[in-house]
N, C-alpha and C positions, 0 to 999 in steps of 0.2 A: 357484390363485394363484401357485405356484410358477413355471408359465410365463407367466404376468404378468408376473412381476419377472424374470425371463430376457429377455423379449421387451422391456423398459424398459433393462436395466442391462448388459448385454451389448452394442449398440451402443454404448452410453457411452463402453467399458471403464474405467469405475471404478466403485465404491462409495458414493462422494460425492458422490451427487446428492440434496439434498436435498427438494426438490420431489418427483423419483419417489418417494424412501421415502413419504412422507404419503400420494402417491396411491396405493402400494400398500397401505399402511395402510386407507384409506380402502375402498378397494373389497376387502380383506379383511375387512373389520367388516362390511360390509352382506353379502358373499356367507356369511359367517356366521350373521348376524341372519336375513337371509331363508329359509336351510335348514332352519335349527330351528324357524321360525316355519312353515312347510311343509309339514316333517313331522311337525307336528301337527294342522296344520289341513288341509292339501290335497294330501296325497302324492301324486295324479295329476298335478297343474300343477307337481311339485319334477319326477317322472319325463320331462315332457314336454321342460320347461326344463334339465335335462342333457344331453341329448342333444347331444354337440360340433360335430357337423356337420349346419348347415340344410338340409338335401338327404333328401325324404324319398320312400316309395315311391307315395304318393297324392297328389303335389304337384303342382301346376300347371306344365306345363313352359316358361310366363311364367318363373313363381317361382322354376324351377330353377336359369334362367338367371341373372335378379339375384342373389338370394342366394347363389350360386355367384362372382358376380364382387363381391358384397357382402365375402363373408368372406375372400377374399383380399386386398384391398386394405383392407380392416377390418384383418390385420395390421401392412401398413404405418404404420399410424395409430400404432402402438407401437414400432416397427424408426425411424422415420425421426427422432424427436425426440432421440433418443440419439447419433446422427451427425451432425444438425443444431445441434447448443447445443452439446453435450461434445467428440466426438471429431475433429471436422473446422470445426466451428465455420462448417458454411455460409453465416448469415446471424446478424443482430445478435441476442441472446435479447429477447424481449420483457420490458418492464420487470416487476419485480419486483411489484406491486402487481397487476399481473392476474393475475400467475399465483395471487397469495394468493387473489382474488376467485377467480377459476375453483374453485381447490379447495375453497372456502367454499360454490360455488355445487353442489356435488357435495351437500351434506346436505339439501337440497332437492327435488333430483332423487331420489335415496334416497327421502328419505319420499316421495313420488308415486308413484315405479315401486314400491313396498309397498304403497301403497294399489291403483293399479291391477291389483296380483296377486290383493290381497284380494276385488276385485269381481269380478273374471273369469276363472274356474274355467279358460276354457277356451282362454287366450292360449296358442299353439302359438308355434314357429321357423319355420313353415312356414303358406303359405296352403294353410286346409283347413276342409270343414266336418265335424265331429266326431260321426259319427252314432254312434258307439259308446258316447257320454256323452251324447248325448240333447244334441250343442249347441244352445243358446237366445240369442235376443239380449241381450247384457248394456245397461242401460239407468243405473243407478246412479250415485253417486259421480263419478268422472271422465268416464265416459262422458255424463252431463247434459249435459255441458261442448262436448265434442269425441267425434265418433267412432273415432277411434283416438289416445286420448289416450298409449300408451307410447309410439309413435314422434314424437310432440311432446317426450316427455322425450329419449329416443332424443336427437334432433336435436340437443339444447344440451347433450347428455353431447357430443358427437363433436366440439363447438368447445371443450367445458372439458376434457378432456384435451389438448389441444393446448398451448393456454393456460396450460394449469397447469405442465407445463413449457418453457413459453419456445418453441417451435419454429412459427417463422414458415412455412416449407415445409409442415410437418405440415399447416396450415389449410388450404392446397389440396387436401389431400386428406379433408380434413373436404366443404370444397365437394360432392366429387364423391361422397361418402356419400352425402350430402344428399338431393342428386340423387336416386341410387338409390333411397333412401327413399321420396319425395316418388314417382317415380314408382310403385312397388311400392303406396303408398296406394290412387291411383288406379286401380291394375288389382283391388288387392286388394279394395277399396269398391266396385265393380262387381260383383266375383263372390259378396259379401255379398250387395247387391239382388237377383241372380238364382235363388240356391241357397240362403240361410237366410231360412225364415217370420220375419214381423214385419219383419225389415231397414226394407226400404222405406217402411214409418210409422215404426218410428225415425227414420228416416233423415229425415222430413218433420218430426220433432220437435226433432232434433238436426240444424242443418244443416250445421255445418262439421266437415268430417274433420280438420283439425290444428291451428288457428290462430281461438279466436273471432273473429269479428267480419271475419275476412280470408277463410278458404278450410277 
């Protein structure tokens, strides 16, 4: 969390940005909440989920590549709103009233990406399928819904931190997350149907990968 609020307030160069405090607040409480609740219940999925860098030795060299241009410009998403609003003041900050909603809309996604930890032992950084834990397809809880219902959350964390503070520039590169995501589903949903049992009748159960009712 400490290079959280580094990678927020350091571009800024000041102190007084109120919107980043809360959001660091905010995503301190929940990386809080969800460790202790972890390493109680699921210390494999906390070990998995440390891991700082998505780049793994059994990873799909699709996957390598996205998520390799994922988490570099996933930086940016924190570097640019600080130079954007505060320090050079690129563009107009977006009004005050979204940015509150944005950070409002963060306790939501919290409790979602906690539930979807709770039903899926086996959500890795990386696409992979997990023969060492015996992966199965998770069918439960969120997943009813959508098949990969955290990058659904994912998605509208990556326009509410923007949002939350003020930096209109930042949204473009929410876009081109997006993107990445969106495409990384569709390779990643592939490689589910062809290498973990059961997928493919899930998958006839549960039709949309992100978005009920759309895709």
């Amino acid at each position: 969390m400490s290079l959280f609020a580094v990678a927020l307030l350091w571009p800024a160069g000041t102190w007084q940005w109120w919107e980043a405090w809360i959001l660091i607040a905010l995503w301190t409480v929940y990386g809080v909440v969800m460790t202790h609740y972890l390493l109680r219940h699921d210390p494999a999925l906390l070990a998995e989920r440390l891991k700082l860098v998505p780049i793994h030795k059994d990873q799909k060299y699709w996957d390598k590549l996205l998520m390799s241009v994922f988490f570099i410009a996933g930086i940016g998403l924190y570097l640019i709103p600080g130079f954007d609003v505060i320090r050079y003041e690129w563009s107009e900050p977006l009004p005050e009233w979204m940015s509150i909603l944005a950070l409002f809309i963060h306790l939501p996604c919290f409790l979602l990406l906690g539930w979807v930890m709770r039903e899926n032992t086996y959500l890795s950084q990386v696409v992979k399928i997990d023969k060492d834990r015996d992966h199965k397809v998770v069918t439960t809880g969120p997943y009813a819904l959508v098949r990969h219902p955290m990058y659904t959350v994912v998605i509208v964390l990556l326009f509410a931190v923007p949002v939350a503070l003020g930096s209109r520039f930042a949204l473009i590169l929410s876009v081109f997350l997006t993107l990445l995501l969106i495409i990384r589903t569709h390779f990643e949903d592939r490689t589910l149907h062809e290498e973990l049992g059961g997928y493919p009748e899930y998958a006839k159960q549960t039709r949309y990968r992100l978005i009920p009712g759309i895709w």
